[in-house]
Backbone bond lengths (Angstrom), bond angles and torsions (degrees), N, CA, C in turn:
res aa  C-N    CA-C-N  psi(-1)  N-CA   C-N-CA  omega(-1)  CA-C   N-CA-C  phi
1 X - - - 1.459 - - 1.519 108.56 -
2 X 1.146 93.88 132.91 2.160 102.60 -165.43 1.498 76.65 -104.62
3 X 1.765 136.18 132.05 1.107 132.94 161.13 1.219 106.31 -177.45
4 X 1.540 109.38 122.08 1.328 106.62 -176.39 1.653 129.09 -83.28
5 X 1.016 107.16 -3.23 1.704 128.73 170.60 1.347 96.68 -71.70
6 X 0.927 133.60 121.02 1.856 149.06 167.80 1.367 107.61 -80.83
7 X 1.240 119.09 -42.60 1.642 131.62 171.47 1.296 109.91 -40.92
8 X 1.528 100.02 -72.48 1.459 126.59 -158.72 2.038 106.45 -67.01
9 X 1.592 99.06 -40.48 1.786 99.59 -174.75 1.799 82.60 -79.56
10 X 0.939 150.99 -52.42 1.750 121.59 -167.28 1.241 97.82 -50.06
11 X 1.296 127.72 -88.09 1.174 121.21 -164.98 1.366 143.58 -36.25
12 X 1.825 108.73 -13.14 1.084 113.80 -177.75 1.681 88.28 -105.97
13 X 1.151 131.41 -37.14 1.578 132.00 -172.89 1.665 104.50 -68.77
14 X 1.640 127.58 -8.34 1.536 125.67 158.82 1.237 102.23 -65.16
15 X 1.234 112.00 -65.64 1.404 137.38 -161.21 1.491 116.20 -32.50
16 X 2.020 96.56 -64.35 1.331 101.01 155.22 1.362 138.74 -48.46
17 X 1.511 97.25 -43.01 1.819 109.62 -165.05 1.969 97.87 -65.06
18 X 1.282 108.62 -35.81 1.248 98.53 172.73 1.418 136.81 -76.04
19 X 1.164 104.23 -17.51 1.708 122.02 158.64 1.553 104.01 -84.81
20 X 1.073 135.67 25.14 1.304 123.07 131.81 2.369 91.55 116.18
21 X 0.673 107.41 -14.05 1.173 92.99 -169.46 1.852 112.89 -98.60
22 X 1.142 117.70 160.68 1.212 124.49 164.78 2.088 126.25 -94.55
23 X 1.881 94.05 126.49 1.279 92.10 179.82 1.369 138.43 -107.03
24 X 1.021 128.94 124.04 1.799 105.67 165.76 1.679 115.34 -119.93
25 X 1.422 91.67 143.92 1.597 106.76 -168.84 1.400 114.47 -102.68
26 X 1.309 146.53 139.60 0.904 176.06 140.02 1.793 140.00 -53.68
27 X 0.910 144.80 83.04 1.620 107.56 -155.96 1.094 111.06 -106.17
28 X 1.952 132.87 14.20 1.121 111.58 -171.79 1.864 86.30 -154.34
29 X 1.111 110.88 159.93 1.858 117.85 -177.29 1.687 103.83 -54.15
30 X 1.010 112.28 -53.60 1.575 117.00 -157.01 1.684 97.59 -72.91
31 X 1.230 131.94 -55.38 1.823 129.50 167.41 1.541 101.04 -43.54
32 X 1.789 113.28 -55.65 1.488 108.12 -150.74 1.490 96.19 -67.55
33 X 1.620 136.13 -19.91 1.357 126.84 -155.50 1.534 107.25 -85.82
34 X 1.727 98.42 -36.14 1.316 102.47 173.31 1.594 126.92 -61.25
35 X 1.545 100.48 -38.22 1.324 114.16 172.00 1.602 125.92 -39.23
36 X 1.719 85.50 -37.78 1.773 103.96 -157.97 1.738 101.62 -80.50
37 X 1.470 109.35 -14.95 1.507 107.63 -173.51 1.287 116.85 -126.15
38 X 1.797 98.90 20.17 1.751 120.00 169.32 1.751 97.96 -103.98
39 X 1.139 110.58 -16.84 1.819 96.66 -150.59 1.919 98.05 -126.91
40 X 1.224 109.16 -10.49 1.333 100.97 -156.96 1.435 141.58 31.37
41 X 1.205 91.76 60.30 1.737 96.99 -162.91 1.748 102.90 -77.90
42 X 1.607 111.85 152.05 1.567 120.37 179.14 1.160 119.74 -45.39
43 X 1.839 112.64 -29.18 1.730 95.75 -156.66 1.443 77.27 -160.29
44 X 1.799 119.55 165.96 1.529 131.21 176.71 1.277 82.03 -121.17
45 X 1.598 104.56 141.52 1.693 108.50 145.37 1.726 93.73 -122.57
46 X 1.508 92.61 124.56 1.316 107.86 -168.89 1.679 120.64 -115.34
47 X 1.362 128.61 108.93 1.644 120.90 -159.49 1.502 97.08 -84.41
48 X 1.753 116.07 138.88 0.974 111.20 166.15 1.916 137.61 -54.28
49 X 1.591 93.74 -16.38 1.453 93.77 -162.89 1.767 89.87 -117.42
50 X 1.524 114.54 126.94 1.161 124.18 179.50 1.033 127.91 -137.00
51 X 2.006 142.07 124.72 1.172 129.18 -168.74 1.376 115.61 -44.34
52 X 1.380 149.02 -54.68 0.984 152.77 -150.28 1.705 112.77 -102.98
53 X 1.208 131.03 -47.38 1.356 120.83 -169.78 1.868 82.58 -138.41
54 X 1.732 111.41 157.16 1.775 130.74 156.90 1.635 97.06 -50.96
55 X 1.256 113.63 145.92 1.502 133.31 176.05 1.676 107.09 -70.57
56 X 1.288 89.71 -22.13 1.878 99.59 -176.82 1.550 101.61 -85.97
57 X 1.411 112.25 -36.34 1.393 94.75 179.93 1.674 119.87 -72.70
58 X 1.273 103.51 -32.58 1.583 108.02 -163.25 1.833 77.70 -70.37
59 X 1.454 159.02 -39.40 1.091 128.28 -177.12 1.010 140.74 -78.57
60 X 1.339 97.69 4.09 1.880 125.21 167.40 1.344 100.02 -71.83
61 X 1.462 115.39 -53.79 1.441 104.70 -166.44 1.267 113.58 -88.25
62 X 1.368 131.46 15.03 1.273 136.83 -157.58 1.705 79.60 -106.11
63 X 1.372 122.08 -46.25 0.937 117.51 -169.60 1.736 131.31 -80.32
64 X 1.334 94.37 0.52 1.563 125.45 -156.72 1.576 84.54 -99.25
65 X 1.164 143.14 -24.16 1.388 152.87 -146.85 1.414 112.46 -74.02
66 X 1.328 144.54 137.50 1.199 129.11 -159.10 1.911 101.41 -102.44
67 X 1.478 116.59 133.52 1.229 126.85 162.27 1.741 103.84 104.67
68 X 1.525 106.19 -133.76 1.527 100.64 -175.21 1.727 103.95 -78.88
69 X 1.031 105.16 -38.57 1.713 104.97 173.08 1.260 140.57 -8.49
70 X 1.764 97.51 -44.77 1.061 119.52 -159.74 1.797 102.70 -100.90
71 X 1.185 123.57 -8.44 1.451 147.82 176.34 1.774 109.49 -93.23
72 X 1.159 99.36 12.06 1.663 83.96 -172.15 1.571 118.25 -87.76
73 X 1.252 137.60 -178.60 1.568 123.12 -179.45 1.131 105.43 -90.86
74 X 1.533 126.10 127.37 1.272 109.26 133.84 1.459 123.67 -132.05
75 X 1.671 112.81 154.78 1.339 144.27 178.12 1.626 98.22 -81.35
76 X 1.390 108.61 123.95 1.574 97.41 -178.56 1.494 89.05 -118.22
77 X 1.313 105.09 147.47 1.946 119.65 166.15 1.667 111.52 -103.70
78 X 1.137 100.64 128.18 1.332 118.08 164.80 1.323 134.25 -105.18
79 X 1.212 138.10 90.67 1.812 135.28 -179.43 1.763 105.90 -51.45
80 X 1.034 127.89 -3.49 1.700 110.35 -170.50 1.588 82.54 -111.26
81 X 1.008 132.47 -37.99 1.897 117.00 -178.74 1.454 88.70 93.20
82 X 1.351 132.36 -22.18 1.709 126.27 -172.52 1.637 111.05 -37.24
83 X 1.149 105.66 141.26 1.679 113.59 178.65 1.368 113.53 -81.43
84 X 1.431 115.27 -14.65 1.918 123.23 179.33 1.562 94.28 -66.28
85 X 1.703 90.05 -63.23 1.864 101.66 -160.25 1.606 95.39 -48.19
86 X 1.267 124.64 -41.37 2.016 110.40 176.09 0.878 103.14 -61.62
87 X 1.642 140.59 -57.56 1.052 158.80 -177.00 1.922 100.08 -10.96
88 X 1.733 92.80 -71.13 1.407 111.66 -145.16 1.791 94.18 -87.38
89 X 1.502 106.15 -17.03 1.759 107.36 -179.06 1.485 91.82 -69.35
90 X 1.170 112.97 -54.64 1.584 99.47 -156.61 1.695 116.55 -55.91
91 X 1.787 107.42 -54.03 1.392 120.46 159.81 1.658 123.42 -11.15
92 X 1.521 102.33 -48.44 1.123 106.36 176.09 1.001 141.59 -130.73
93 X 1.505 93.49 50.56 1.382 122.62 163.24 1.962 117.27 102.22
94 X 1.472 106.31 10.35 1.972 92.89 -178.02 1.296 84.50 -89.16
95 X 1.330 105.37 154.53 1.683 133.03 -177.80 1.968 109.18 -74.60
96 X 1.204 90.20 -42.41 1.892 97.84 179.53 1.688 114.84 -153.52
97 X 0.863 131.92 169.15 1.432 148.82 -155.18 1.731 106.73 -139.49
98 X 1.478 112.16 151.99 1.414 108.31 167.62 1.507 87.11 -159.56
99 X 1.307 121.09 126.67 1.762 115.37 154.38 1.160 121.17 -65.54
100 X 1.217 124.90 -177.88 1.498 138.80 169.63 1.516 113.44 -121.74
101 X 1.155 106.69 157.29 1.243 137.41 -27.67 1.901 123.05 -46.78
102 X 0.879 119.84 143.91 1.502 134.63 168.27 1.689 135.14 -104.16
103 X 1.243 99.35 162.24 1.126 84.90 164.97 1.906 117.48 -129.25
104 X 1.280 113.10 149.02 1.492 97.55 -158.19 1.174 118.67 -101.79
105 X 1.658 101.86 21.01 1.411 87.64 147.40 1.559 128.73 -84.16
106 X 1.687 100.05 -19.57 1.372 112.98 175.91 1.801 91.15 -65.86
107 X 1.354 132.61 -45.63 1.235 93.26 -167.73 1.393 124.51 -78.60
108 X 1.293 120.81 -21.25 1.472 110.91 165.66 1.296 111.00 -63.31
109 X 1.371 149.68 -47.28 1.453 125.51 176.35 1.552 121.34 -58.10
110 X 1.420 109.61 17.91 1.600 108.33 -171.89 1.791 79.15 -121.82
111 X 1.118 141.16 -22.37 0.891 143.64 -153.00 1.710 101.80 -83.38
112 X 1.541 88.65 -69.91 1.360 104.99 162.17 1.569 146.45 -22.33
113 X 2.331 76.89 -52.24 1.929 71.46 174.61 1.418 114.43 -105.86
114 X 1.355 106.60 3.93 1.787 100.89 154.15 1.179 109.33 -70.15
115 X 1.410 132.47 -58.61 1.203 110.78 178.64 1.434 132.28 -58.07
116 X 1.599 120.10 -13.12 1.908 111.51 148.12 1.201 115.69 -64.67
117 X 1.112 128.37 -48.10 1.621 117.60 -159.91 2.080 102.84 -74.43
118 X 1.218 101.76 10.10 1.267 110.97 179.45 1.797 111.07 -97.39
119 X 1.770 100.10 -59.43 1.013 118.27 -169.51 1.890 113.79 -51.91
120 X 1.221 111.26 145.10 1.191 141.28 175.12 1.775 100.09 -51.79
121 X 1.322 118.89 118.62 1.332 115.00 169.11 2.146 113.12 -125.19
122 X 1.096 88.83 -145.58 1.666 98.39 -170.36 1.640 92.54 -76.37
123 X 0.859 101.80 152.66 2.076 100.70 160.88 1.147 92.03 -79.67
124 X 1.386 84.40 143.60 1.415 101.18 147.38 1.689 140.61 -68.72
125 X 1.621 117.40 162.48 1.619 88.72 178.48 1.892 117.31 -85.15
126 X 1.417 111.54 -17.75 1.232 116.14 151.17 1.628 129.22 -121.21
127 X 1.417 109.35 98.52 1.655 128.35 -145.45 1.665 80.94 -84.11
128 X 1.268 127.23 -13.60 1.642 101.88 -170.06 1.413 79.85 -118.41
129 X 1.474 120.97 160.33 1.753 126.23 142.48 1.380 87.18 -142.38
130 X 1.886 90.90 154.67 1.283 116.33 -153.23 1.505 96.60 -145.86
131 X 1.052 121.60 91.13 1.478 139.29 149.57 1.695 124.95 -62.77
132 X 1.771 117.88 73.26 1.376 130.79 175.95 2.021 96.03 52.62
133 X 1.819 139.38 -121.77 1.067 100.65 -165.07 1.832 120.70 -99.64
134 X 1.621 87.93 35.32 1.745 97.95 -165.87 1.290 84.85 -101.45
135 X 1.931 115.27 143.52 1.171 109.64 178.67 1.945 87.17 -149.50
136 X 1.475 108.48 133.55 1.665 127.94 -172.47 1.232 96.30 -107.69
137 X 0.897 116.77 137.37 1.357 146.17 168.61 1.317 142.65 -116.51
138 X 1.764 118.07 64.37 1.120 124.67 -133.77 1.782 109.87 -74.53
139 X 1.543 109.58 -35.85 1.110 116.52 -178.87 1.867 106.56 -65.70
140 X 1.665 119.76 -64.45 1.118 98.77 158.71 1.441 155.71 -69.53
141 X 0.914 93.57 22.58 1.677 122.14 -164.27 1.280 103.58 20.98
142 X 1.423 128.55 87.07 1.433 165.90 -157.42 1.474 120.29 -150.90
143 X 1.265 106.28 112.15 1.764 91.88 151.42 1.644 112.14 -146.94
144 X 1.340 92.23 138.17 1.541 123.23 176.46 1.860 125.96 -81.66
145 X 1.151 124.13 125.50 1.276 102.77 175.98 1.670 100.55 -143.89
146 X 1.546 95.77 122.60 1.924 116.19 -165.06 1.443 84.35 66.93
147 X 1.413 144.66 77.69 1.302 120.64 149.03 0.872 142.75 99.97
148 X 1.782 116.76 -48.15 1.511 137.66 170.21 1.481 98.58 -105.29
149 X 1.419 89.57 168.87 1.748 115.76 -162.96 1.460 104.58 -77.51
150 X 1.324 133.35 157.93 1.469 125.29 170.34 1.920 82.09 -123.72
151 X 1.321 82.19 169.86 1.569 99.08 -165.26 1.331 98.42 -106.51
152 X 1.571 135.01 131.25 1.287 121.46 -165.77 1.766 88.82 -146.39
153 X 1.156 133.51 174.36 1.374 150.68 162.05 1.716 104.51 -91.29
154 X 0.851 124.50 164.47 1.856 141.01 158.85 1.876 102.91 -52.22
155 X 1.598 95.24 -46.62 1.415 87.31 -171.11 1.683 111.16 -89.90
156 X 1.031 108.86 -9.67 1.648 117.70 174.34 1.562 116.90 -99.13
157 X 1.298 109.43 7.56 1.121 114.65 162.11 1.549 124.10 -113.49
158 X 1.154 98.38 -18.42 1.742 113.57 174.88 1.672 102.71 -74.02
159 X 1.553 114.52 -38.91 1.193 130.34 -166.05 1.514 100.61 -60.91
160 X 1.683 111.45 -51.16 1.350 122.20 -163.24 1.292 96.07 -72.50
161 X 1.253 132.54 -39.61 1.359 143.19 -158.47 2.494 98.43 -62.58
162 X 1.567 77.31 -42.66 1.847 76.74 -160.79 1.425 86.08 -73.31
163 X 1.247 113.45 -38.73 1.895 91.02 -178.15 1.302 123.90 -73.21
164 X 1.736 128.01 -10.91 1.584 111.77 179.89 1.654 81.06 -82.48
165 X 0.914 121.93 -57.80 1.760 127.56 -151.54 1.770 100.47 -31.52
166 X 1.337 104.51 -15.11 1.368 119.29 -170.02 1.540 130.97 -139.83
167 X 1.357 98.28 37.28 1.248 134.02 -157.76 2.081 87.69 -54.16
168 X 1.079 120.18 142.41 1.420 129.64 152.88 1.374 112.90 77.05
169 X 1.512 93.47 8.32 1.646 115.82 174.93 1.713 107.96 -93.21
170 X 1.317 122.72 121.49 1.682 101.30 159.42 1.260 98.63 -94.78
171 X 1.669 88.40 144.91 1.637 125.97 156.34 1.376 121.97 -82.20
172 X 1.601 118.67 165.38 0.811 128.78 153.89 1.221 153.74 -123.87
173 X 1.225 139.98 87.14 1.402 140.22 -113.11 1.657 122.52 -18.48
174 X 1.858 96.79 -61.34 1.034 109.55 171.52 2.219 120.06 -42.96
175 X 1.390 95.80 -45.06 1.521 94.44 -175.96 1.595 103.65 -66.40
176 X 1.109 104.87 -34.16 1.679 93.70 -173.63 1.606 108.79 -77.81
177 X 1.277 129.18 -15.80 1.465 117.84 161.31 1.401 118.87 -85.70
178 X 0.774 111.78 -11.58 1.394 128.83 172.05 1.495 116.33 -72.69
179 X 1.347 126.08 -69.30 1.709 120.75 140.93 1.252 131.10 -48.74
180 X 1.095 108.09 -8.18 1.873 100.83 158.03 1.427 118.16 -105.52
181 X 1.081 121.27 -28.89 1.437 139.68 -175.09 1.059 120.69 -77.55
182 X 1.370 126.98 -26.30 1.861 155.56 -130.72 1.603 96.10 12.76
183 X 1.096 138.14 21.07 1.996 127.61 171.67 1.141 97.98 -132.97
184 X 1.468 123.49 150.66 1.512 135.09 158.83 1.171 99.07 -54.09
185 X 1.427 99.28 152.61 1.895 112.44 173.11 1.750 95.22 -128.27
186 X 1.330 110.15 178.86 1.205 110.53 166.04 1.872 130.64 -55.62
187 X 1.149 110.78 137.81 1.494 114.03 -178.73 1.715 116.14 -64.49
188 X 0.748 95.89 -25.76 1.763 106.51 171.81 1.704 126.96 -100.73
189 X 0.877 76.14 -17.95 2.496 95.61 158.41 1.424 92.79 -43.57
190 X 1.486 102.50 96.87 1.532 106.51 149.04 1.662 117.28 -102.56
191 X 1.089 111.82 53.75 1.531 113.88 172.69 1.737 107.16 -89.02
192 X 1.542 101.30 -26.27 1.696 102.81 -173.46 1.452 95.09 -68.05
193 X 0.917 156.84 -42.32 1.577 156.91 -173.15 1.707 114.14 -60.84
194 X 0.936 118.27 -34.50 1.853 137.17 171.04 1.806 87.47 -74.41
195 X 1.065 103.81 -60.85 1.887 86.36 -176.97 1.301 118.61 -62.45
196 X 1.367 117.57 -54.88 1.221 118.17 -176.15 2.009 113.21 -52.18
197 X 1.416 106.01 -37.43 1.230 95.56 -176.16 2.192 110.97 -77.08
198 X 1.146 111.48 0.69 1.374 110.83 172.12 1.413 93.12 -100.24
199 X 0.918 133.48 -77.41 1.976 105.43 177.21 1.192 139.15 -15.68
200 X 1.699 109.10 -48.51 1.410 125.46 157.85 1.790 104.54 -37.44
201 X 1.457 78.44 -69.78 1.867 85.10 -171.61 1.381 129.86 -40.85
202 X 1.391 115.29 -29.72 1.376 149.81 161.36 1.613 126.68 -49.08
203 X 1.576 115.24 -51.29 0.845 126.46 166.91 1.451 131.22 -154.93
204 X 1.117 110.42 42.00 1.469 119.75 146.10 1.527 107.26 -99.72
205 X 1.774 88.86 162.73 1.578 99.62 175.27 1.744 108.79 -90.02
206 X 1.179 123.72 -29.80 1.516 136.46 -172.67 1.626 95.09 -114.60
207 X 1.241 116.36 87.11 1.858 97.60 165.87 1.536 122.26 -54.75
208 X 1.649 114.64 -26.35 1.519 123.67 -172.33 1.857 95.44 -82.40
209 X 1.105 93.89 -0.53 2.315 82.50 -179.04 1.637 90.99 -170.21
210 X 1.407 113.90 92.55 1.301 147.40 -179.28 1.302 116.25 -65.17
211 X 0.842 149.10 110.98 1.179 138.25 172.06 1.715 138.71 -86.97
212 X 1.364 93.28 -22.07 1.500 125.19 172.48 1.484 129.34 -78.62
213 X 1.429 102.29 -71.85 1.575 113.21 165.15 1.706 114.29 -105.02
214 X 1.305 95.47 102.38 1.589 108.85 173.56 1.714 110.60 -74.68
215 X 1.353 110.87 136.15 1.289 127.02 157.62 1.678 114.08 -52.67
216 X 1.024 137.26 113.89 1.909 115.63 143.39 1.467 122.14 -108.28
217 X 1.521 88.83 96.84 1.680 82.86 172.77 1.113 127.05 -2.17
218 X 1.463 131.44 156.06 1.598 142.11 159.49 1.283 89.32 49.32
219 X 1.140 155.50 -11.32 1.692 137.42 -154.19 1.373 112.89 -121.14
220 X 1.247 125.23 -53.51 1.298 167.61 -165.36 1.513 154.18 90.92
221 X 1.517 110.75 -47.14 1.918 99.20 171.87 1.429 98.81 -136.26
222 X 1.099 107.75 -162.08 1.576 123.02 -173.03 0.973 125.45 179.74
223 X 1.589 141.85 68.36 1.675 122.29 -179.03 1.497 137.09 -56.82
224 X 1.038 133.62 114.11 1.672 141.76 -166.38 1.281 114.37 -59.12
225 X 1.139 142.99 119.45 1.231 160.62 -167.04 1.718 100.14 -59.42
226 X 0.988 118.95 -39.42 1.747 141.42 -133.13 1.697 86.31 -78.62
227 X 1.542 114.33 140.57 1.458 117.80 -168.42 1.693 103.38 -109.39
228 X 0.806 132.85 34.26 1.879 142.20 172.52 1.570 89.73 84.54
C-alpha cells in the first residue's frame, strides 16, 4: 500500500491483515516503487495524491517496469472522487479505482476480485481463440494481432476475454462488469467505455469503424463473429 496517510494505511493494513492477507506500507512513490520491485507483492493499492511524485505518474512507471513487475494489479485511491482522475488511472493502465472516503469492506471486495481475474485457474479446453488475425491467449494471457503483441492491461484483457468467449452475443455494460468483476458496480459507471475504447485501439485496424467490438446503442457491446 503506497499511502501517505499513516492513519489511514494502519487501519486499512489491520483490516486487511485480519482478512487474511499480508501488508506492507509505503508512504511516498519513490520507497513504495522500490518496494514494489524488492517484494513482488500480488496487488498495489496505490493513493492518487503523494508527497513526492502524482499517483498517476508512479503508475506510468510501474507500468514502464521491465518483466512481470510491470503486470502487477493495481487499485488506485483517489480523495477528489473526480471522474477524469478514474478516467486518466484507468487509461494508463490501474486495474480498478475506489474514491474516498470508503469503506473497507468495499475495498477488500475490490481487492478480492482483482485478485481472481488474476489468479491462476483450470485451463481451459481451448486456451487460445483465434478470431481470423486476432489470436487470445487465455492461459498466457496474451493477445496477438497479425503476429505482434497488442498491449492490453489484466483488466482489458479479462474484458476482451468475456466478450470473444461470447462472440455474437450482446452485452450489457453492467453484465460485462459484472463477469469480470464478480460484484455489481454502479449502472451509470462509464469507466467500461474508456476501456473498451483502448482495446479497440489495440486491435483494430480502423479505431473510427471497428470491426471487432461493435457498439449497440442503448444496450452496449457485441463482438463480431467475422474472421478478417
Amino acid at each position: 500500500m503506497i499511502e501517505d496517510d499513516a492513519r489511514l494505511a494502519g487501519m486499512v493494513g489491520e483490516y486487511l491483515t485480519q482478512s487474511g492477507f499480508t501488508v506492507m506500507h509505503r508512504g511516498d512513490g519513490a520507497s513504495g516503487l522500490q518496494a514494489l520491485q524488492d517484494s513482488a507483492p500480488s496487488l498495489v493499492i496505490l493513493d492518487l495524491m503523494l508527497p513526492d511524485m502524482d499517483g498517476l505518474e508512479l503508475c506510468r512507471r510501474i507500468r514502464a517496469l521491465p518483466g512481470e513487475a510491470a503486470r502487477v494489479p493495481v487499485l488506485m485511491l483517489t480523495a477528489k472522487g473526480d471522474a477524469m482522475d478514474r478516467v486518466i488511472g484507468l487509461e494508463i493502465g490501474a486495474d480498478d479505482y475506489l474514491p474516498k472516503p470508503f469503506e473497507p469492506r468495499e475495498l477488500l471486495a475490490r481487492i478480492r476480485a482483482v485478485l481472481r481475474r488474476h489468479a491462476p485457474g483450470a485451463a481451459p479446453t481451448q486456451p487460445v481463440l483465434r478470431f481470423g488475425s486476432l489470436e487470445i491467449d487465455r492461459d498466457a494471457r496474451t493477445v496477438c494481432v497479425g503476429g505482434q503483441p497488442a498491449e492490453l492491461t489484466s483488466y482489458q484483457f479479462d474484458l476482451l476475454v468475456t466478450l470473444a468467449e461470447r462472440a455474437g452475443r450482446v452485452l450489457t455494460r453492467e453484465q460485462i462488469m459484472e463477469a469480470v468483476r464478480g460484484r455489481e458496480l454502479e449502472a451509470f459507471d462509464r469507466s467500461i467505455d474508456v476501456h473498451m475504447g483502448r482495446i479497440r485501439a489495440a486491435i483494430e485496424a480502423d479505431v473510427k469503424h471497428p470491426r471487432r467490438i461493435l457498439t449497440v446503442r442503448g444496450v452496449g457491446y457485441v463482438f463480431a463473429r467475422q474472421q478478417d
